[in-house]
C-alpha positions in Angstrom: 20.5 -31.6 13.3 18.7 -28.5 14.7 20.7 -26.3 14.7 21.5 -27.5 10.8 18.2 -26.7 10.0 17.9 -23.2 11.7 20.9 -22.2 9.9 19.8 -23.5 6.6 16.5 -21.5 7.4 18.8 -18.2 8.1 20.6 -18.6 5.3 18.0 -19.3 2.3 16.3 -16.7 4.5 19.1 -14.1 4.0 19.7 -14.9 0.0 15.7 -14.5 -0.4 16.4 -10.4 0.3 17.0 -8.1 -2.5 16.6 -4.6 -2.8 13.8 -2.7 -3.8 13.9 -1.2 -7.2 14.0 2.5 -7.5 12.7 4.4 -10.7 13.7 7.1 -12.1 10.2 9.6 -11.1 8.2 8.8 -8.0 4.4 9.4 -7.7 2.6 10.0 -4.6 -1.0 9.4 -3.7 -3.0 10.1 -0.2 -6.1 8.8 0.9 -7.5 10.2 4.5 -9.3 7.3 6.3 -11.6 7.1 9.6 -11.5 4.6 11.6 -15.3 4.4 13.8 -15.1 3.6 17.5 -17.1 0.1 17.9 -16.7 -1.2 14.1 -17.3 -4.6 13.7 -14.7 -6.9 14.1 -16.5 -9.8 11.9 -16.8 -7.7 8.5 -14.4 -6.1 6.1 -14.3 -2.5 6.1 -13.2 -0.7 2.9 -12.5 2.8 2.4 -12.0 3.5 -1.0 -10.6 7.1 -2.9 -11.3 8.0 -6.6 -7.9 9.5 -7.4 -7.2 12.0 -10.4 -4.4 10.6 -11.6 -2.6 13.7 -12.9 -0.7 11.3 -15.3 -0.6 14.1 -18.5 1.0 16.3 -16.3 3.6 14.3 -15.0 4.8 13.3 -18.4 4.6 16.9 -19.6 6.4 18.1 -16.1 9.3 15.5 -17.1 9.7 15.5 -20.7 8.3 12.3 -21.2 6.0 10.2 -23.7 3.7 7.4 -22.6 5.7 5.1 -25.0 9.1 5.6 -22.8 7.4 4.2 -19.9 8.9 0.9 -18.8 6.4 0.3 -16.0 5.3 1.7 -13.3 5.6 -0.5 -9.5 4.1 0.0 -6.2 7.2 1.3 -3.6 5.1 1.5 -0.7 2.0 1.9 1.3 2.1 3.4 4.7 -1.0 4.3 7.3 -0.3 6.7 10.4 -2.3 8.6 12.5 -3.2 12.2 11.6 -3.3 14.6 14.6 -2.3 11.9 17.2 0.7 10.5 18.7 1.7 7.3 17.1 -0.2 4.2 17.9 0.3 0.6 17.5 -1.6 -0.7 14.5 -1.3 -4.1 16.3 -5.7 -3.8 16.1 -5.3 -4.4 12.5 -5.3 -8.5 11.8 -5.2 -7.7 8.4 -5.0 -5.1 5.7 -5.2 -5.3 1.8 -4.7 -2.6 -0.6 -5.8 -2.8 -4.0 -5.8 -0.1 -7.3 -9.3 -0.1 -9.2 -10.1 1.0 -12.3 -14.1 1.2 -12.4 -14.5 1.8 -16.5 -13.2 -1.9 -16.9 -13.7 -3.4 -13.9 -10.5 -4.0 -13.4 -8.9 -4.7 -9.8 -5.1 -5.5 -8.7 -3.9 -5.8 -5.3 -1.3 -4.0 -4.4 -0.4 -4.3 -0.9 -0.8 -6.5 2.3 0.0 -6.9 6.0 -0.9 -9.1 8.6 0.5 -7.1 11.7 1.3 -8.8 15.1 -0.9 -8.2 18.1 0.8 -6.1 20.8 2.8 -4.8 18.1 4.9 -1.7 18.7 4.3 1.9 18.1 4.8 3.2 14.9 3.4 3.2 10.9 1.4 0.2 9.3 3.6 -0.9 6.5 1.9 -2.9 3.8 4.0 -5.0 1.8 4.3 -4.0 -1.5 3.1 -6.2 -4.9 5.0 -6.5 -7.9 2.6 -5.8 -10.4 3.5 -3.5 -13.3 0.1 -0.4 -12.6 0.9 2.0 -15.5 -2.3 1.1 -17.2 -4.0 2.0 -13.9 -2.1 5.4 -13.9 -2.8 6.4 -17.4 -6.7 6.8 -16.8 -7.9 10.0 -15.8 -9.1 8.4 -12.9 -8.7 6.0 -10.7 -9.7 4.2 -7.4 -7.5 2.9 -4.6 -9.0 0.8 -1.9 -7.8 -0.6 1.5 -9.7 -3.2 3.4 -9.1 -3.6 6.7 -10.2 -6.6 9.1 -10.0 -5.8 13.1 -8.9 -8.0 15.7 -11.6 -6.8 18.2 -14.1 -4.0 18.3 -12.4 -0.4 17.8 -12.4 1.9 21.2 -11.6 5.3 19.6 -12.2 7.2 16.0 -9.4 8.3 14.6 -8.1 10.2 11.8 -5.2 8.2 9.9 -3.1 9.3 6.1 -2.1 6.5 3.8 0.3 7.2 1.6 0.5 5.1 -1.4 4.3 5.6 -3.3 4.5 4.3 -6.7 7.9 4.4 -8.8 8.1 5.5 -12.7 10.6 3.8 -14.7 12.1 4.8 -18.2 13.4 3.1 -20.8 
């Protein structure tokens, strides 16, 4: 009966997958980020980016109108040391991304991760939302934020690049 149900796990685990939709344009956003030897483990610390958008110029670039945009979705969100060898990110207990727009205010998250202690080396990968942001992308400006919560006090500063990846589709 066990080994029933690890199968059936496997299995609806397996059929749950499905690939990631691509668009037809991607977009690309970077935030720089310092992370302070001895923050505080107990609080939330957010680091947040007012981002020109650059949305006119992208349609002009490509030919496009705003009316033969479908929607616009998150592809990915990944953090890695700037200037250092990699590191584990296994500190991290849990990060959120969101996309802001402060005229409104208006707030939608579009990431998360919960990595694994002693994890090993290599880039923090949020998970993606599924959100449509093109309303978020048409201001002139606007603000991405990423909260992170630490296992345990921080040991080093550090200089780390998140790269936020967001795909355009057409009509």
């Amino acid at each position: 009966m066990r080994i029933i149900i690890i199968l059936l796990f496997f299995f609806l685990s397996l059929s749950s997958c499905r690939k990631q939709e691509v668009g037809q344009h991607r977009l690309e956003y970077l935030m720089d980020i310092v992370i302070g030897a001895g923050q505080n483990p107990l609080q939330t610390h957010v680091y947040e980016k007012a981002i020109r958008s650059g949305w006119a110029e992208f349609l002009s670039n490509n030919q496009l109108h705003d009316s033969l945009i479908e929607k616009v979705l998150i592809y990915s969100i990944t953090a890695r040391p700037l200037l250092a060898e990699p590191i584990s990110y296994g500190f991290v207990e849990e990060a959120r991304a969101f996309i802001a727009d402060k005229d409104l205010p208006s707030t939608q998250q579009i990431g998360i991760a919960n990595p694994i202690p002693g994890e090993s080396v290599g880039d923090l990968q949020l998970l993606p939302g599924i959100a449509d942001i093109k309303n978020f992308l048409r201001k002139d400006i606007f603000h991405l934020i990423l909260n992170l919560r630490y296992r345990n006090s921080i040991r080093s500063t550090t200089d780390h690049l998140v790269t936020f990846r967001f795909e355009v589709f057409v009509k």
